[in-house]
C-alpha positions as a Python dict, from the first residue, in 0.01 Angstrom:
ca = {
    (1, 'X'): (0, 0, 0),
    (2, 'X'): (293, -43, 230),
    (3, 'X'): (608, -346, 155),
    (4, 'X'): (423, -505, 448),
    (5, 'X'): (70, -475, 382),
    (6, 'X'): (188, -662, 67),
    (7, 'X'): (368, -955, 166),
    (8, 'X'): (65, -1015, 414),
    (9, 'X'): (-131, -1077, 63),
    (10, 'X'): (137, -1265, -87),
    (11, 'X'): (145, -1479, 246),
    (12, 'X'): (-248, -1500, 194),
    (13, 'X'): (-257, -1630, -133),
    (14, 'X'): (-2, -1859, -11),
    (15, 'X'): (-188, -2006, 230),
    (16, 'X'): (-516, -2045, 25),
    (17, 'X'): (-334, -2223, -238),
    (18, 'X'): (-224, -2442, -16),
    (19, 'X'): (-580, -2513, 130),
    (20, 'X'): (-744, -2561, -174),
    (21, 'X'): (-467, -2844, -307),
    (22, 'X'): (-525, -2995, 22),
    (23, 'X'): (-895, -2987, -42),
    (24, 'X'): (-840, -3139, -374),
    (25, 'X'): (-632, -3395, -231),
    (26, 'X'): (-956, -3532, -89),
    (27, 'X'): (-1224, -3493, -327),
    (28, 'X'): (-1336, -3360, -686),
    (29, 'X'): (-1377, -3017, -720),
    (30, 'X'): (-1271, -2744, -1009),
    (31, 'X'): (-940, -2727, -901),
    (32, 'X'): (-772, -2521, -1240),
    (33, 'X'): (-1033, -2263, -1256),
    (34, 'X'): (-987, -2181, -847),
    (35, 'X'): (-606, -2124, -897),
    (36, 'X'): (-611, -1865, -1206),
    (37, 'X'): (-816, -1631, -964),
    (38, 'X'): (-636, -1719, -584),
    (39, 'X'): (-454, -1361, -671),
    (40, 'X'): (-778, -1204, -794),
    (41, 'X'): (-977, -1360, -440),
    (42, 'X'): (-706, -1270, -206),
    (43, 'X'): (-721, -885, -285),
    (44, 'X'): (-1093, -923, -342),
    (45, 'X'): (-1113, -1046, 47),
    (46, 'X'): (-836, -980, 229),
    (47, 'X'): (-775, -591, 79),
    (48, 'X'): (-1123, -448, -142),
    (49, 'X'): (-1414, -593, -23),
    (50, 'X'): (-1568, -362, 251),
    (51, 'X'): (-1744, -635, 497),
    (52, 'X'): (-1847, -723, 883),
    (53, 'X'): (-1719, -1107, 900),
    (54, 'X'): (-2004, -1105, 1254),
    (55, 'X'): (-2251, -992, 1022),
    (56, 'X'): (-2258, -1149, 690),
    (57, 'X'): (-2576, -976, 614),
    (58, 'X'): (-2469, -581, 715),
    (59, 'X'): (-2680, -368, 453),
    (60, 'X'): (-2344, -107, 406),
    (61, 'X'): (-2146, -443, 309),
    (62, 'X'): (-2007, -452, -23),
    (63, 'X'): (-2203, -757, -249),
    (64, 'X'): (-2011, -1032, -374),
    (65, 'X'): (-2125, -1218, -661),
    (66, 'X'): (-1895, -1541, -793),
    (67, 'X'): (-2025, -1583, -1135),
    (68, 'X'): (-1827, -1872, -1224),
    (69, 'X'): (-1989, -2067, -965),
    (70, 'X'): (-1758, -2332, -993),
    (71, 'X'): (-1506, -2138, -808),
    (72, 'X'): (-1656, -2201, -500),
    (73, 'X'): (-1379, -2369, -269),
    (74, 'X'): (-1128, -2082, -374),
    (75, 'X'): (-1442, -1834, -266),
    (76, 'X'): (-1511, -2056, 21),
    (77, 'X'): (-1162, -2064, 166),
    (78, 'X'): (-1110, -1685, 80),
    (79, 'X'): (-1394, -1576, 308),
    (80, 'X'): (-1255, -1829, 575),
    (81, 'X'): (-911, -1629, 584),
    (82, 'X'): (-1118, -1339, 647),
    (83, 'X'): (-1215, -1491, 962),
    (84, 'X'): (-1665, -1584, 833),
    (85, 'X'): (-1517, -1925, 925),
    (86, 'X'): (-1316, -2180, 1033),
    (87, 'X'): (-1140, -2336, 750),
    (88, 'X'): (-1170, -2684, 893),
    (89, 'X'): (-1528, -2650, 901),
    (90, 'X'): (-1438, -2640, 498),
    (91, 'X'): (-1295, -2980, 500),
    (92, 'X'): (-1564, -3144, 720),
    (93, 'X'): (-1863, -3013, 529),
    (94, 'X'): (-1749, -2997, 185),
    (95, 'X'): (-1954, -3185, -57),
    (96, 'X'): (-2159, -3350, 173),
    (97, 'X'): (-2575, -3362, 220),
    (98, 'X'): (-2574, -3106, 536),
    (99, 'X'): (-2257, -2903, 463),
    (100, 'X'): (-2242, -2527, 376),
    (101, 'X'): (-1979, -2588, 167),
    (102, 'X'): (-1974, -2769, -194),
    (103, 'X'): (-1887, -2729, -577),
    (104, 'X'): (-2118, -2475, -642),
    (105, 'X'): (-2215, -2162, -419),
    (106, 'X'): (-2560, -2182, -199),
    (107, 'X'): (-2714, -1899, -32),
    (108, 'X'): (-3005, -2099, 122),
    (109, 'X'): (-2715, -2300, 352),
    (110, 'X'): (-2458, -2060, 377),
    (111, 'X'): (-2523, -1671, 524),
    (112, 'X'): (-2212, -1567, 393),
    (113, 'X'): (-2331, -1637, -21),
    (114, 'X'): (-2512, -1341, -162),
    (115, 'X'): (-2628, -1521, -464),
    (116, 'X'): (-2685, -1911, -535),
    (117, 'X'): (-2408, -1932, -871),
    (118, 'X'): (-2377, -2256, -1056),
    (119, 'X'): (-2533, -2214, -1383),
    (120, 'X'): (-2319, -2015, -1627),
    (121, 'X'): (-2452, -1689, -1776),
    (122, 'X'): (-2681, -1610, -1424),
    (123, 'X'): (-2457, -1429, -1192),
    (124, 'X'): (-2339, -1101, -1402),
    (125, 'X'): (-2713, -994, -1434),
    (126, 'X'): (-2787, -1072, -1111),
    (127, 'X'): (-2490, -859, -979),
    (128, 'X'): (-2659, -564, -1207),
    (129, 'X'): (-2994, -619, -1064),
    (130, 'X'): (-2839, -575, -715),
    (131, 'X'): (-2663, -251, -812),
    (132, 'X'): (-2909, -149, -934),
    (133, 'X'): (-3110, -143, -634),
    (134, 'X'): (-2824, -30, -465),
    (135, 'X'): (-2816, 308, -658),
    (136, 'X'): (-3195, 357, -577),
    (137, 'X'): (-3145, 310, -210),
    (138, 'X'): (-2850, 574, -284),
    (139, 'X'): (-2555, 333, -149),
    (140, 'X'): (-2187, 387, -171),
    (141, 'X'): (-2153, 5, -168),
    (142, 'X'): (-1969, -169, -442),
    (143, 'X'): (-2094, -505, -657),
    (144, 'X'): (-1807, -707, -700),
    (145, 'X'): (-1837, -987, -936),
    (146, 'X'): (-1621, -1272, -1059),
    (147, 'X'): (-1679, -1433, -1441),
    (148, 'X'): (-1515, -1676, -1650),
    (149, 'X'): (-1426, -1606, -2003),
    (150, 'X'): (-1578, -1916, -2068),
    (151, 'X'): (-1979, -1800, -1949),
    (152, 'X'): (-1930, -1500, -2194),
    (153, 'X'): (-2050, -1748, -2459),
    (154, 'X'): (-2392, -1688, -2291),
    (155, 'X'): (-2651, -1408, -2439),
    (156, 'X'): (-2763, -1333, -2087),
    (157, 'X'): (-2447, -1193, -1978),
    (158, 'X'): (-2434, -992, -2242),
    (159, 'X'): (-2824, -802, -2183),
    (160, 'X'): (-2628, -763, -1832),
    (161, 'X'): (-2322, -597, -1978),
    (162, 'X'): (-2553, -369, -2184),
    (163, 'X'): (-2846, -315, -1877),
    (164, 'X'): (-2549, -173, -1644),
    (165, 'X'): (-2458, 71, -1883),
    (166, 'X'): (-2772, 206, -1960),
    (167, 'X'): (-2840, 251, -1619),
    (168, 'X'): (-2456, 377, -1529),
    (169, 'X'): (-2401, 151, -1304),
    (170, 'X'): (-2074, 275, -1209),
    (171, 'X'): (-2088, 74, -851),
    (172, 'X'): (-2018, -260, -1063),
    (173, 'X'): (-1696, -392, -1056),
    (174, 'X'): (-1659, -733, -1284),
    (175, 'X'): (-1333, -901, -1275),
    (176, 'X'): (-1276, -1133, -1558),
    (177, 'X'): (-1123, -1442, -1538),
    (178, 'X'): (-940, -1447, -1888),
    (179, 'X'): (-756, -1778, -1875),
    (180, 'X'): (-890, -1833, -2203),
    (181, 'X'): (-985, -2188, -2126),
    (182, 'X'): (-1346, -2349, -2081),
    (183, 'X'): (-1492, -2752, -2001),
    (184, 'X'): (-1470, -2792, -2392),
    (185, 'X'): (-1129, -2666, -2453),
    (186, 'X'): (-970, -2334, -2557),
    (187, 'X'): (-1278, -2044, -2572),
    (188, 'X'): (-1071, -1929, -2887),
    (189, 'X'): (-1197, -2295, -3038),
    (190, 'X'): (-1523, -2290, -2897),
    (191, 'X'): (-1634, -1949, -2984),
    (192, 'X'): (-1385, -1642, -3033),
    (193, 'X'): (-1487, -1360, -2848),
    (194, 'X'): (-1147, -1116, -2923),
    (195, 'X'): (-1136, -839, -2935),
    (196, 'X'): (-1241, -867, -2592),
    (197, 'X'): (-1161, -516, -2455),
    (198, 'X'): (-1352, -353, -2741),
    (199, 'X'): (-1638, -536, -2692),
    (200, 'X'): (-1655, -420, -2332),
    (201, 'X'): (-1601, -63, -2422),
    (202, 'X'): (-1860, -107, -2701),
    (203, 'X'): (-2087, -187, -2450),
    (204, 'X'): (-2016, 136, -2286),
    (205, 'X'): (-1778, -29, -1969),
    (206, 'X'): (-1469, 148, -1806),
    (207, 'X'): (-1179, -123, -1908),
    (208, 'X'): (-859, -168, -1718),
    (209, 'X'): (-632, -472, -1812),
    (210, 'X'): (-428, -599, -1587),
    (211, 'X'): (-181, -947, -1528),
    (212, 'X'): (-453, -1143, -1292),
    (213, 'X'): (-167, -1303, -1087),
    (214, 'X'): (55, -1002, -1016),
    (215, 'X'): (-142, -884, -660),
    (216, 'X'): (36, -572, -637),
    (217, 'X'): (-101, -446, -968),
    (218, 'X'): (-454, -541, -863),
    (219, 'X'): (-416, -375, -538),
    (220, 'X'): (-307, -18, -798),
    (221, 'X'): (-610, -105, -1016),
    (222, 'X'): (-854, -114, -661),
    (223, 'X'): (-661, 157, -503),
    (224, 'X'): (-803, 361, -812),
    (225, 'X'): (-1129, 277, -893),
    (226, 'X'): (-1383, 545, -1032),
    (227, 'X'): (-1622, 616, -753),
    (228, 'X'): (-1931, 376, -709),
    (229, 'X'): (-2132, 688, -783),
    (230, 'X'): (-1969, 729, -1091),
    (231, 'X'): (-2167, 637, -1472),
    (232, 'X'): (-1967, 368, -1612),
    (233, 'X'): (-1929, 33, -1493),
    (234, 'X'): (-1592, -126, -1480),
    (235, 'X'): (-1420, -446, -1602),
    (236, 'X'): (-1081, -528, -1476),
    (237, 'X'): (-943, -821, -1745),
    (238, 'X'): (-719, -1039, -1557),
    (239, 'X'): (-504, -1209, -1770),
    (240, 'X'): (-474, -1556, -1606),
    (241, 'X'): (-361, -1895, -1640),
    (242, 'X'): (-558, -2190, -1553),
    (243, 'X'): (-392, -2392, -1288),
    (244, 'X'): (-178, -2141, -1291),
    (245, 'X'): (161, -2214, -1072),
    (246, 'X'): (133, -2572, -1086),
    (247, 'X'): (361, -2752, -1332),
    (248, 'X'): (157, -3056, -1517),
    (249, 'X'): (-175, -2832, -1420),
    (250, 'X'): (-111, -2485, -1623),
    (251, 'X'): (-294, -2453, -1889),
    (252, 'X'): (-422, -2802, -1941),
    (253, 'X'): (-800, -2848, -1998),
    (254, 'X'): (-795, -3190, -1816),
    (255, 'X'): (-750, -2975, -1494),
    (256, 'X'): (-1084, -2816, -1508),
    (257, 'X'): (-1220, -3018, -1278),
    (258, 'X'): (-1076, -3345, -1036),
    (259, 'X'): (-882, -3487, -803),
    (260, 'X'): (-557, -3478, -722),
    (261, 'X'): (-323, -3830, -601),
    (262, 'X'): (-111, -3805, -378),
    (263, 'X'): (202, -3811, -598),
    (264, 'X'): (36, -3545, -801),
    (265, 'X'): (-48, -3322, -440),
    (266, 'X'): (287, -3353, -360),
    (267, 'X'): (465, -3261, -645),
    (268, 'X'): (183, -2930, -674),
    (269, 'X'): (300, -2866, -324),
    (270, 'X'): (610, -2876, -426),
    (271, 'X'): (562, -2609, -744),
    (272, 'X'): (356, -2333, -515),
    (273, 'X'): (631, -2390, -236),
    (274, 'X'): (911, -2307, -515),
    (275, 'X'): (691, -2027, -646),
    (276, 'X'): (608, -1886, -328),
    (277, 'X'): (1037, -1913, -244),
    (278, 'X'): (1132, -1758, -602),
    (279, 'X'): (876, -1423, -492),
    (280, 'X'): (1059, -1377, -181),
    (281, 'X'): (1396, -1414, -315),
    (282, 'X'): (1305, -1126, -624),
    (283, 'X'): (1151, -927, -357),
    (284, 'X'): (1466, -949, -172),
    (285, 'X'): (1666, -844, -463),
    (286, 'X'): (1831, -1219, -524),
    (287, 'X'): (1814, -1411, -760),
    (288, 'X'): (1785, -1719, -605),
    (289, 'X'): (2027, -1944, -898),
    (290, 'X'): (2348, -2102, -880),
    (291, 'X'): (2549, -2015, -1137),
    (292, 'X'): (2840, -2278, -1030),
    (293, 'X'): (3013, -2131, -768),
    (294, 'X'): (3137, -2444, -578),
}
């Protein structure tokens, strides 16, 4: 990937940051959990996913599967960047009776959601199933999937893990959410799962760990996937921070879910703006600081 290719994904991931504070500036939704994957999302969307925005339903599409259903407005807004929608159509509809658009993911309202996600535990063995078909019907297309740390608690996703490796399922692709943080509190608290990369490799899975918010590196770790007709299924373990980016937001708990005042939209406005400033500036080889020169 090209200096410019890039910085149109850094712009991206801008802009849906932006969208989803605005979003949460005018109703409840799971506001910490969207931002530790708006890096993850924007190369998902904008850069891997293979996809015909006029035809959500193209059979040589690549699947998308958001297991943490709860990240549906970051999903929502990420497919509207790709041009499935108008992102104002977002705002009008979101949360209410008639709308596409909600808190959770609905394939019976929207065209453009391969699976209804919501419940933890569902959406990983549900992604296998479909690969699975996929490899009879010899595709090259790709399952992408999107978990949280936290649904790992959940024996289901687990028979998935172990059912796409027996059937070398090497056309999954499961990015993990690792912000290490659930409803409940730290998943460390609630129940350990570390070692987490030798579990996955137990279970037979091709393991790459990368830093979730760093969107060159995930572009390097989708630039060289294994083949989808390859025998191992892959994780990708994005090391993430929940709410990540916004000051009184990162790594908090109370930010799993709600909604945010205006004095508290402002000042996250205010963080991704300074974020989004400080990126430029390293790219551009300064530093950005004052160090007292009058």
């Amino acid at each position: 990937m090209d200096e410019k290719q890039l910085l149109e994904l850094e712009d991206k991931a801008y802009e849906l940051r932006k969208h989803l504070l605005t979003l949460c500036n005018q109703t409840l939704m799971h506001i910490g959990g969207d931002f530790s994957v708006v890096e993850v999302m924007t190369v998902l969307w904008q850069y891997a996913i293979k996809y015909d925005a006029n035809n959500p339903q193209w059979e040589q599409r690549d699947r998308f599967v958001l297991s943490k259903g709860h990240a549906a407005a970051v999903t929502s807004f990420s497919q509207a960047i790709r041009g499935c929608y108008d992102a104002e159509d977002i705002y009008k509809e979101y949360a209410s009776d008639n709308g596409r658009f909600g808190m959770h993911s609905c394939n019976l309202i929207n065209p453009y959601v391969d699976v209804s996600t919501g419940s933890l535990g569902h959406g990983l063995p549900v992604a296998v199933g479909r690969a699975k078909a996929l490899r009879d019907k010899a595709s090259d297309s790709r399952v992408y999937v999107v978990i949280g740390d936290g649904e790992l608690n959940e024996g289901s996703m687990w028979e998935g893990i172990m059912t796409a490796a027996h059937y070398k399922l090497g056309n999954v692709v499961a990015f993990l959410d690792y912000n290490k943080l659930q409803f409940d509190g730290f998943t460390k608290d609630v129940m350990g799962m570390d070692p987490m990369t030798d579990k996955w490799k137990a279970f037979g899975w091709n393991v790459i760990e990368v830093d979730g918010h760093d969107i060159k590196a995930l572009v390097d770790v989708v630039d060289h996937l294994p083949s989808p007709q390859s025998d191992a299924p892959t994780l990708v373990l994005c090391n993430t921070v929940k709410g990540n980016g916004i000051s009184y937001m990162a790594n908090s708990k109370k930010w799993h879910a709600g909604q945010l005042s205006d004095a508290d939209y402002q000042q996250a406005m205010k963080d991704i703006e300074q974020n989004y400033k400080e990126k430029e500036e390293k790219r551009n080889g300064r530093s950005g600081k004052n160090y007292g020169c009058a």
